[in-house]
Structure formats: structure tokens, C-alpha cells
Rosetta silent file (secondary structure, phi, psi, omega in degrees, C-alpha in Angstrom):
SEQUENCE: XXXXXXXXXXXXXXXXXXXXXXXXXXXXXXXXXXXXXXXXXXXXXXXXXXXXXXXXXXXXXXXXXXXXXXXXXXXXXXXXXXXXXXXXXXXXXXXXXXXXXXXXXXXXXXXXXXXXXXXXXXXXXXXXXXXXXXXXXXXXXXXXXXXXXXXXXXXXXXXXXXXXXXXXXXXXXXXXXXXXXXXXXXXXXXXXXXXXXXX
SCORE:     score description
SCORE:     0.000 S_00000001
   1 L     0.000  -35.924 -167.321    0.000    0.000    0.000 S_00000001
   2 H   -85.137  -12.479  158.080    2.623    2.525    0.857 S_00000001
   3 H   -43.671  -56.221  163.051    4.044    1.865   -2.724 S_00000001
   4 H   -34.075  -71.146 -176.609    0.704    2.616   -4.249 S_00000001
   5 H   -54.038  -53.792 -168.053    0.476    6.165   -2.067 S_00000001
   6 L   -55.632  -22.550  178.502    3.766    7.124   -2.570 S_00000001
   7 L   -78.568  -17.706 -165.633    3.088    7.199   -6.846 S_00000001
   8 L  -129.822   20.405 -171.208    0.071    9.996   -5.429 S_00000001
   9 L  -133.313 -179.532  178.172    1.489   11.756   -2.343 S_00000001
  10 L  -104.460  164.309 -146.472    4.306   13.969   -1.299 S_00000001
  11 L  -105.312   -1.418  151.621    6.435   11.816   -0.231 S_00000001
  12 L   -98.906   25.176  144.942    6.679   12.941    3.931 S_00000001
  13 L  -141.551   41.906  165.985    3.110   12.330    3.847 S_00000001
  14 H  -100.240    3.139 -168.176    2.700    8.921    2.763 S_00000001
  15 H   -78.684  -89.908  174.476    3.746    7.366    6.263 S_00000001
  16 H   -10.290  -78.654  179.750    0.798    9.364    8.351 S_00000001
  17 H   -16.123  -84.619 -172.523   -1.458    8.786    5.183 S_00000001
  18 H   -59.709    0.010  167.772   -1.205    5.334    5.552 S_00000001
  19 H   -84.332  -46.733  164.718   -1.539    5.378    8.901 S_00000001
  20 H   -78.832   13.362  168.816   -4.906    6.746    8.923 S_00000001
  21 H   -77.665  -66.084  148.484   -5.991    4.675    6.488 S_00000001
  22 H   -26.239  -61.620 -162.970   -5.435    1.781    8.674 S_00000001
  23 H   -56.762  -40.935 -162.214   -6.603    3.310   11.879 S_00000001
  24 L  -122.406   46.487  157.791   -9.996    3.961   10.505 S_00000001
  25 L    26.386   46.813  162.773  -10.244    0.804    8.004 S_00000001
  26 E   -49.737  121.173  132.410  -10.181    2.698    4.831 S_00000001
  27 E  -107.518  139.916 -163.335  -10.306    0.760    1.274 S_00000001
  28 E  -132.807  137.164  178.801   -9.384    2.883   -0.966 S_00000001
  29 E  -127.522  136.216  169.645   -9.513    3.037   -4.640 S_00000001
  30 E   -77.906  136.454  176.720   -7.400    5.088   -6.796 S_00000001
  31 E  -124.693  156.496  172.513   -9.934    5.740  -10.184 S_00000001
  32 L   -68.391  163.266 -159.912  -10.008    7.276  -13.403 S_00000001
  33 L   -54.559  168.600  174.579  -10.861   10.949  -13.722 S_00000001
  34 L  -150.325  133.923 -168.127  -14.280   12.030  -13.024 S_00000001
  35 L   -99.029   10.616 -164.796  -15.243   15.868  -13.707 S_00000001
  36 L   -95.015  -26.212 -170.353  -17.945   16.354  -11.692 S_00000001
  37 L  -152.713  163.419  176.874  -15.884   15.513   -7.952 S_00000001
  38 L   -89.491  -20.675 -160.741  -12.083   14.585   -6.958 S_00000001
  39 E  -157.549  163.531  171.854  -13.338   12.150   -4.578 S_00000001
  40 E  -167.770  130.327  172.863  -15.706   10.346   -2.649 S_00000001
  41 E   -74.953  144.657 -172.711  -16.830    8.276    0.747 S_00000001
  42 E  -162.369  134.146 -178.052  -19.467    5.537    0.768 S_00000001
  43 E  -112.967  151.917  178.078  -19.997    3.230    3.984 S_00000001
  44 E  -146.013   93.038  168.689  -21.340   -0.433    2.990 S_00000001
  45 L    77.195   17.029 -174.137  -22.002   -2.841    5.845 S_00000001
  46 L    99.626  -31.202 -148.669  -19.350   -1.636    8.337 S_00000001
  47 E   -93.636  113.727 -171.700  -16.912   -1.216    5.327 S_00000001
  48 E   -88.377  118.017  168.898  -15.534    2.582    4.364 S_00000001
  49 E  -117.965  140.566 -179.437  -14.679    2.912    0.857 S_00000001
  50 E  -135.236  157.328 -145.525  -13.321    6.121   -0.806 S_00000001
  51 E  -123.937  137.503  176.019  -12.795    6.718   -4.015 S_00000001
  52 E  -149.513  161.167 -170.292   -9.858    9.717   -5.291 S_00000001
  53 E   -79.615  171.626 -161.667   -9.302   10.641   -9.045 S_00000001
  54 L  -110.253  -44.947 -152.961   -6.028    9.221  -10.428 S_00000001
  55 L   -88.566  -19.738  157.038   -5.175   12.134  -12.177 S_00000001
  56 L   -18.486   64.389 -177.774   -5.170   14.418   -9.578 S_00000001
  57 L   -20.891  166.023 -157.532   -1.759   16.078   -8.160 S_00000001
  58 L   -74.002  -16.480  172.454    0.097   15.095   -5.175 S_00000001
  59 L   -55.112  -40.412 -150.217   -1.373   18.289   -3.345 S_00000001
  60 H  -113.851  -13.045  159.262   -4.739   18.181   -4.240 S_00000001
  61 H   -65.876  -23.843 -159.615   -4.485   14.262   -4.323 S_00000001
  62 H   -99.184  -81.387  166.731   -3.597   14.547   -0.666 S_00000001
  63 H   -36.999  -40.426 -159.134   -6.598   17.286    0.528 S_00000001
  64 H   -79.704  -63.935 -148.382   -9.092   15.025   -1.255 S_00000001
  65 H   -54.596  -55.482 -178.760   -8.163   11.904    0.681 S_00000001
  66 H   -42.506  -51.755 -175.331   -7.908   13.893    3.885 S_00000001
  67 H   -30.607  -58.199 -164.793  -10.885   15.468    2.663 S_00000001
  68 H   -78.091  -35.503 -165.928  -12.934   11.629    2.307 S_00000001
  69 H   -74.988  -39.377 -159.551  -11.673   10.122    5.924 S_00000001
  70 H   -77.901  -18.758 -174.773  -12.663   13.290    7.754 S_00000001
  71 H   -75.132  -57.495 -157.508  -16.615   12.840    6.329 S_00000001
  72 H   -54.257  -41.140 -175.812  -16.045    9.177    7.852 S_00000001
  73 H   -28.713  -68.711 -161.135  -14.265   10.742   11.131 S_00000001
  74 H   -78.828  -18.231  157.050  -17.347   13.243   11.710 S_00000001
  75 H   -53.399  -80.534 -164.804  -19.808   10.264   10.770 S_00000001
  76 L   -62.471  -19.803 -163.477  -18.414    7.997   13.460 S_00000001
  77 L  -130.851    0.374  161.330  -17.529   10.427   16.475 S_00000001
  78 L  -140.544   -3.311  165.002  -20.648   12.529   15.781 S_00000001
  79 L   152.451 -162.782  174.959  -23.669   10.417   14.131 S_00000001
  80 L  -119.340   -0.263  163.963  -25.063    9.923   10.798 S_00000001
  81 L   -67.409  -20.306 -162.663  -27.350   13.019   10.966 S_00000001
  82 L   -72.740  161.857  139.474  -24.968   16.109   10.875 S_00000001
  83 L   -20.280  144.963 -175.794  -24.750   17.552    7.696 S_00000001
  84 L   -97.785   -9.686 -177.378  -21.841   16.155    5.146 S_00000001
  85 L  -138.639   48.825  170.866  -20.130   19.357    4.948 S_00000001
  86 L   -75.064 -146.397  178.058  -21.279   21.091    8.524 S_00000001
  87 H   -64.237  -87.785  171.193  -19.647   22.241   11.317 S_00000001
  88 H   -50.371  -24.841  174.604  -18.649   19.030   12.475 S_00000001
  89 H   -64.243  -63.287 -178.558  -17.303   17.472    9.040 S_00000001
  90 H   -31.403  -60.303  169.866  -15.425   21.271    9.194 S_00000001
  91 H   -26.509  -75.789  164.893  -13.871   20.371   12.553 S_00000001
  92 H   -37.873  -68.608  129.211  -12.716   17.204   11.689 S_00000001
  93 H    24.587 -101.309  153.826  -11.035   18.198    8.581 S_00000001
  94 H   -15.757  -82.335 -157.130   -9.456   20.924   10.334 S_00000001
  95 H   -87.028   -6.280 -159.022   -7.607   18.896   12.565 S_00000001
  96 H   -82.612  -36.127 -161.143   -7.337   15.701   10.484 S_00000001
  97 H  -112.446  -23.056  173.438   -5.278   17.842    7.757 S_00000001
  98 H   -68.693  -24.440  171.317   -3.305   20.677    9.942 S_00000001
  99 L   -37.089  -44.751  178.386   -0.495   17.793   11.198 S_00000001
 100 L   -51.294  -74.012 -142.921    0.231   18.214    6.536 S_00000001
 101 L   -68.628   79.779 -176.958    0.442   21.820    6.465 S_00000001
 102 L  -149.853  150.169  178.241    4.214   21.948    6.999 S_00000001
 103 L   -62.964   -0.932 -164.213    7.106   22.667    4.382 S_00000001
 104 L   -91.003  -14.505 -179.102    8.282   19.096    4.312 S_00000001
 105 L  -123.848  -49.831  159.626    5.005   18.352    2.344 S_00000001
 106 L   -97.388  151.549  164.709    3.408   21.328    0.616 S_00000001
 107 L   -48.501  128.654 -169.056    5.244   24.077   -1.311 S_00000001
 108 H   -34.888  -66.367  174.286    6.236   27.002    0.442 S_00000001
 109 H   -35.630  -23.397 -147.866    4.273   29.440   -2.004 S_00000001
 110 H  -100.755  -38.211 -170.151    1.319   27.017   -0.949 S_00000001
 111 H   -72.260  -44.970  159.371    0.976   27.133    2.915 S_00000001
 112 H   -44.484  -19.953  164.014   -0.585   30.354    3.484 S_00000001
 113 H  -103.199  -21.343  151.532   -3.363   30.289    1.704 S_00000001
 114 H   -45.112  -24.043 -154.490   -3.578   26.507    3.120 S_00000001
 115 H   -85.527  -62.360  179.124   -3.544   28.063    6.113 S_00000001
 116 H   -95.053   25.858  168.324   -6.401   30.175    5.484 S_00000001
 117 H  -106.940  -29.047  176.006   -8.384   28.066    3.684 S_00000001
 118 H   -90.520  -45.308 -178.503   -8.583   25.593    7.044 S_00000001
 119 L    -1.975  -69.820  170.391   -9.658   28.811    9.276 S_00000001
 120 L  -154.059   99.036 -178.090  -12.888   27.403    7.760 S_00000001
 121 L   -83.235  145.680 -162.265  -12.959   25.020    4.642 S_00000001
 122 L   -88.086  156.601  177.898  -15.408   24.951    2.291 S_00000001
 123 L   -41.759  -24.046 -179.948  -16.803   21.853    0.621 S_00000001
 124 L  -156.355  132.670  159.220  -14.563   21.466   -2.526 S_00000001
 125 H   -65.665  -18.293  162.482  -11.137   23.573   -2.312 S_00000001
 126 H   -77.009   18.202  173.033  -12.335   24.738   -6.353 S_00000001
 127 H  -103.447  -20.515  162.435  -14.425   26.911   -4.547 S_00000001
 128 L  -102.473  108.396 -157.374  -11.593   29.271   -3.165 S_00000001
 129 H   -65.110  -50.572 -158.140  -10.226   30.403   -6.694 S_00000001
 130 H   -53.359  -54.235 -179.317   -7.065   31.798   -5.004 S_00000001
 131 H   -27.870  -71.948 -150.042   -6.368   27.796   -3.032 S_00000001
 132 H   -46.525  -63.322  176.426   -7.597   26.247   -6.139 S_00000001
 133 H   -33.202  -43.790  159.331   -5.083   28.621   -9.045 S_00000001
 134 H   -50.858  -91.063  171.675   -2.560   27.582   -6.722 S_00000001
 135 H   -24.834  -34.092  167.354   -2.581   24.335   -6.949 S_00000001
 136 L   -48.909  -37.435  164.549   -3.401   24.185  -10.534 S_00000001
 137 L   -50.309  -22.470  176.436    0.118   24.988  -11.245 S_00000001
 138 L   -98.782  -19.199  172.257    1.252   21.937  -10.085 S_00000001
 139 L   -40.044  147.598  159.945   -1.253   20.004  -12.595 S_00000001
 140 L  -103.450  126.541 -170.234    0.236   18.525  -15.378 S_00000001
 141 L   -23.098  116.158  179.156   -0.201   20.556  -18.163 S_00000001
 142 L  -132.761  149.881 -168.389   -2.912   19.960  -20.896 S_00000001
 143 L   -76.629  -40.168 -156.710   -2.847   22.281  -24.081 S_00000001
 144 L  -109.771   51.687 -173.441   -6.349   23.168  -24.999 S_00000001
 145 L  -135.073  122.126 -172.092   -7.181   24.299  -21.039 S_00000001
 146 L  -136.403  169.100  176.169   -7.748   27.899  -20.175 S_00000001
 147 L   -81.923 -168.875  170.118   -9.446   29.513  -17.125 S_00000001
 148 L  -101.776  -30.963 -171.372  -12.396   31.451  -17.341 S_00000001
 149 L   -59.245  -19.375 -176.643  -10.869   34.759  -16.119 S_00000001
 150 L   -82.234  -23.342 -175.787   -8.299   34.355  -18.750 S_00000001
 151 L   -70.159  101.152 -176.524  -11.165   33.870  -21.660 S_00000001
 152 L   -38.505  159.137 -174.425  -11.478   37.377  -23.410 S_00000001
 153 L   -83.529  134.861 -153.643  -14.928   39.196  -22.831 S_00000001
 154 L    77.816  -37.037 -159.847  -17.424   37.938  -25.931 S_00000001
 155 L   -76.192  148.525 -167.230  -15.647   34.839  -26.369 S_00000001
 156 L   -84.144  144.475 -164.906  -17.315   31.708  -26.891 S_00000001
 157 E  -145.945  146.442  171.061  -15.853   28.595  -24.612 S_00000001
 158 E  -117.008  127.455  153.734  -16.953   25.172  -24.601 S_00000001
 159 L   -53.260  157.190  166.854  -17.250   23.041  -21.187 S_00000001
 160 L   -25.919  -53.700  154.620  -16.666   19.252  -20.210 S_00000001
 161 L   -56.300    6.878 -152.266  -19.993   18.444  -21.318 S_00000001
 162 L    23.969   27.688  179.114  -19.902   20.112  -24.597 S_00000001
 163 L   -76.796  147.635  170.066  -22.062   22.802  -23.899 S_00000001
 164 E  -108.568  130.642 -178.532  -21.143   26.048  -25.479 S_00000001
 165 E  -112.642  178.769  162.695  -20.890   29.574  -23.677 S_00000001
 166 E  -127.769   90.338 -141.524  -20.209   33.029  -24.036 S_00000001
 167 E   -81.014   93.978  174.682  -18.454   34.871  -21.796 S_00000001
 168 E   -61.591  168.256 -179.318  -20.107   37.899  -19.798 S_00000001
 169 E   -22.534  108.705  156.633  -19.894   40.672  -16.989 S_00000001
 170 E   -68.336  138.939 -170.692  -18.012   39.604  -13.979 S_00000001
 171 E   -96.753  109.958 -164.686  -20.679   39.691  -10.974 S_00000001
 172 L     7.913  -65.673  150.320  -18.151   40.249   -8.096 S_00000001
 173 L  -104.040  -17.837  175.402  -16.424   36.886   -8.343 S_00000001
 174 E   -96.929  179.161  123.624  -17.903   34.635  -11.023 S_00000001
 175 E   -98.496  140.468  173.949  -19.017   35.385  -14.351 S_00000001
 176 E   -57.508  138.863  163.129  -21.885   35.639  -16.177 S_00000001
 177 E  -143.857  152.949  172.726  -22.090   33.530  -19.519 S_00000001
 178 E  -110.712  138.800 -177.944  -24.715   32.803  -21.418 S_00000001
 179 E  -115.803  138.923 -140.425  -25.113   29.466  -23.171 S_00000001
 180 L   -56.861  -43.621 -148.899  -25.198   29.782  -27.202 S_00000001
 181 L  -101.451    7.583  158.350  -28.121   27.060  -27.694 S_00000001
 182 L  -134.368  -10.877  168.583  -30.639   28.124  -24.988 S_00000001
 183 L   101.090  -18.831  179.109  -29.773   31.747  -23.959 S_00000001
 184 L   -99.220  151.718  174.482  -29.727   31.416  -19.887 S_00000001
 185 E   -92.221  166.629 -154.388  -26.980   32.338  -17.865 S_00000001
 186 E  -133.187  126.946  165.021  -25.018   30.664  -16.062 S_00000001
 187 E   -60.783   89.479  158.423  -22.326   31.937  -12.824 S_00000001
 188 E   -93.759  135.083  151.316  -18.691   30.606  -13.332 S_00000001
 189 L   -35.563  142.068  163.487  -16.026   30.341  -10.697 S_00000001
 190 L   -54.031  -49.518  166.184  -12.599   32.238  -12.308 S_00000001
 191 L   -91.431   48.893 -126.899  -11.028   29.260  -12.157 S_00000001
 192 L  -123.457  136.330  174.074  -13.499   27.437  -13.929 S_00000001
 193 L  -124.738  136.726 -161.856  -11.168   25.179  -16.526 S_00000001
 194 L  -115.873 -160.369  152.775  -12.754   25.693  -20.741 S_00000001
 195 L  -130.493  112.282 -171.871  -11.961   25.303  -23.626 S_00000001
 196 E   -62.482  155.256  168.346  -11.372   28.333  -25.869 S_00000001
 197 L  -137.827  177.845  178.360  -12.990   28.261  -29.473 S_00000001
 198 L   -81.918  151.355  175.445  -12.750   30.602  -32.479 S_00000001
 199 L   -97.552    0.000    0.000  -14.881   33.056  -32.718 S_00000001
């Protein structure tokens, strides 16, 4: 197993990692991408299985797993009623992931806004565009992938799904676009990842 982590971790956090896999009787499957989530928890029968994209980076490969244990954590030490991304899931988290947030594991440039992203973290880390931009940097590189903030004002973009947009008015942090084949608009994140097309 710690072979396996070690191809999808920083490499001073596959020892922990694997410890709290064990402790709380994690099987874990690595999977191919999926664009809708990074990751995911499911209990069956006593058994916890979580699920993390393959394709992921070792940073953001790292938060999601932390991410998936801590939903089991706050299931087990506070019920199956709370909320999946409450208070308590927040807690949990929190302490489950500050032992990482040291230079020996993430990039310097990286910990401060780690830092302030656990104050109080939100359900998916692509929701704080600065967190998220960071990290993105460390992706490996695909050619025909732009942001939306980078996507000129008019220009038409296509999504995963092959819907086609147009890109409108930033509303304080997202933008508006409108999509070409029914006309309503839609809010993107800035770091929203397109596809550019000609116009």
C-alpha cells in the first residue's frame, strides 16, 4: 500500500497517510478521472470505501483523501445526521489535515493560503479560486485548457460536457455567460477550466 500512495502523495506524507488509512479501516480506490468531484466516501455494511481521481496532483491528491476520511471521522464520532459538509465534518477536517500543512510536504508558495483556507474550509477547495489557481500549477499541463478569467470578454468557450458559452460581466467573483443554444446564464467560478474556441 505505501508503494501505491507514494506514486500519489508527497512523499513525507505517505507514512501518516497510511496510517490513517489503517486506523480507521479505509479501502481505498485510486480511479479514473471524473469531472464532476475529486473524490468520494461511501460506507457499505461496516466497510468505508473512498474513491480519489487518479489524475489528480500530489497536493490536491492529498486534501481530497484527507478530505474523504474526515466525512467518515465526523460520521463515526458525531452520528449519521450532521450535515456532510457542517460544522462538524469542518472540525474534523481541520484537525485531520493541519499535522500536513508543513514545508516538508506542501510548497512554500502554498501554505498560506492553506492556512487560510482551514480557518474554515469549504466543501470542494475549487471553490476558493485563489487555493484552487494555486494548486493548478502543479497540474500537469494539458494544451487546450484555459481559465475562465483568462477567456477574453465575448468569447465563446466550450465546457466538459460540450455545452457552449459566451463569456459575460463579472458579478463580483464569477461570471456571467450565457449558453449559445438556450440563452440562460449561467455563474462561473474564475477558475473554472474551458476550452477556448474561435470566434
Amino acid at each position: 500500500m505505501n508503494d501505491v500512495l507514494a506514486k500519489y502523495l508527497p512523499e513525507h506524507a505517505v507514512k501518516p497517510v497510511f496510517e490513517l488509512i489503517v486506523a480507521n479501516r479505509v479501502h481505498l480506490k485510486v480511479v479514473n478521472q471524473r469531472v464532476t468531484r475529486h473524490g468520494d466516501y461511501r460506507s457499505h455494511a461496516g466497510k468505508h470505501e473512498i474513491t480519489v481521481n487518479s489524475s489528480l496532483n500530489k497536493y490536491r491528491f492529498l486534501m481530497t483523501l484527507i478530505h474523504e476520511i474526515s466525512h467518515l471521522v465526523a460520521f463515526e464520532k458525531f452520528g449519521r445526521n450532521i450535515k456532510p459538509h457542517g460544522e462538524e465534518w469542518k472540525y474534523c477536517f481541520r484537525m485531520l489535515m493541519i499535522p500536513f500543512i508543513r514545508p516538508e510536504i506542501f510548497p512554500s508558495q502554498l501554505l498560506p493560503l492553506l492556512a487560510r483556507h482551514f480557518k474554515n474550509p469549504s466543501a470542494s477547495s475549487d471553490t476558493d479560486a485563489t487555493l484552487s489557481l494555486a494548486l493548478k500549477q502543479f497540474d500537469s499541463k494539458s494544451d487546450d485548457k484555459n481559465y475562465i478569467f483568462e477567456v477574453p470578454y465575448g468569447s465563446l468557450f466550450r465546457i466538459h460536457n460540450g455545452k457552449i458559452f459566451r463569456k459575460g460581466a463579472q458579478r463580483t467573483k464569477r461570471f456571467e455567460c450565457e449558453e449559445v443554444g438556450t440563452g440562460k446564464v449561467y455563474l462561473f467560478n474564475p477558475n473554472a477550466e474551458v476550452e477556448l474556441l474561435p470566434n
